[in-house]
C-alpha positions, 0 to 999 in steps of 0.5 A: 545473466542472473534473473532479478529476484522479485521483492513481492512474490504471490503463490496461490494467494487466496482470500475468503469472506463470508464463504465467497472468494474475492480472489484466488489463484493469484500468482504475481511478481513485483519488483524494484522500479515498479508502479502497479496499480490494482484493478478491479471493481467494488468488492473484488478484493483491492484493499484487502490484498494490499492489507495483506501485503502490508502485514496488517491481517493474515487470513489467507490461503497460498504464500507471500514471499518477501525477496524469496522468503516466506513472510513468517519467516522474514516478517520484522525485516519486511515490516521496516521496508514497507510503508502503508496508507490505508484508505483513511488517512490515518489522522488523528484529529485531535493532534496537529499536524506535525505531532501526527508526523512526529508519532510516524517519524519515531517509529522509523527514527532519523527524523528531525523537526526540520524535516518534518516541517519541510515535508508539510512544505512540500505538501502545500502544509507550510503554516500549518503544522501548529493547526489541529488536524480536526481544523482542516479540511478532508484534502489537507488531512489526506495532504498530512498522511501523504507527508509521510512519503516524503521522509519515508525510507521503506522500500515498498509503499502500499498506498490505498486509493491515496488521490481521494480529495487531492485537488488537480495540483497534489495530484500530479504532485502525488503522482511525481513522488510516485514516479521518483520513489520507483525510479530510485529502486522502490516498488509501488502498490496502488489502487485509485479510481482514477486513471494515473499518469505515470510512465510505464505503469503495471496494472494487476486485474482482480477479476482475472483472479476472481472466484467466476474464474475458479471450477467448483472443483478448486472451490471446493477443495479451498473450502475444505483447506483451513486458512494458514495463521502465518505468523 
């Protein structure tokens, strides 16, 4: 039987700040169906790895591959499967609600106003979509950004500490979209502060990879490499 082939795959990833390493060595392997959350404590590396996967910097050392190949290599074709929530919400205030999903909802295209308003729906938005964003609250703003999961057809969400100021209910509902985006074939990168409640979760530690992990050797030698551009 044939082995599946990873959508992600990380070979030697390394990343340095200020002349420190936040992780190095890394090597890892996700696939379709998964749910990983990333661990690891403040400044061990957890936003700037999922920046990296999501294309928005390139300094770092090592490889990504995307369905086994290179990111310079497939970048535009990986760009269109990946969606990415950053730890802001990505907001603009001085828009509504709905205009702030008609603006990510071109970039994909096939969207119509009905179904953005049935995602705000779905986020406990409805009757809100006319209300101008800086008008709601820190929970409905995080809401607004997480309606985009709803329409999105990317393959590989990237999602940075996305519960922050859910309440108890749009956890759990965060939590279900997880659950169905995996179980139809998608891939999850999360990190949270919070224990999440999903069946069968993956978990990849950054203080496994962490720079008191590598011999002064290997630091040394990663110091004296310069950093790939990857484009």
């Amino acid at each position: 039987m044939t082995a599946a082939l990873a959508l992600l795959e990380l070979r030697n990833l390394a990343c340095e700040r200020d002349e420190r390493f936040l992780f190095a060595n890394l090597n890892a392997s996700f696939f379709a169906g998964q749910i990983v959350q990333i661990l690891g404590p403040n400044g061990s590396g957890k936003t700037t790895l999922l920046r990296l996967l999501a294309g928005v910097t390139q300094d770092y050392f090592g490889d990504i591959c995307f369905r086994g190949k290179l990111f310079a290599s497939v970048k535009w074709d990986y760009a269109a499967e990946v969606l990415y929530l950053g730890h802001l919400p990505g907001i603009k205030k001085s828009l509504t609600a709905i205009e702030n999903l008609r603006w990510y909802a071109a970039m994909q295209g096939g969207v119509s106003e009905a179904e953005l308003k049935a995602a705000l729906a779905q986020v406990q938005l409805a009757g809100y979509e006319d209300t101008p964003c800086y008008r709601l609250s820190a929970g409905q703003l995080r809401r607004v950004a997480l309606a985009r999961l709803v329409f999105s057809t990317a393959k590989i969400w990237i999602l940075d500490e996305p519960f922050t100021a859910l309440d108890k209910n749009g956890v759990a509902q965060l939590e279900a979209r997880l659950i169905a985006h995996a179980a139809k074939g998608g891939l999850v990168l999360v990190t949270s502060h919070q224990d999440i409640q999903v069946p069968e979760l993956h978990l990849l530690n950054l203080q496994d990879f962490s720079a008191a992990c590598l011999s002064q050797e290997t630091q040394h030698n990663h110091m004296k490499q310069e950093a790939h551009s990857h484009v």
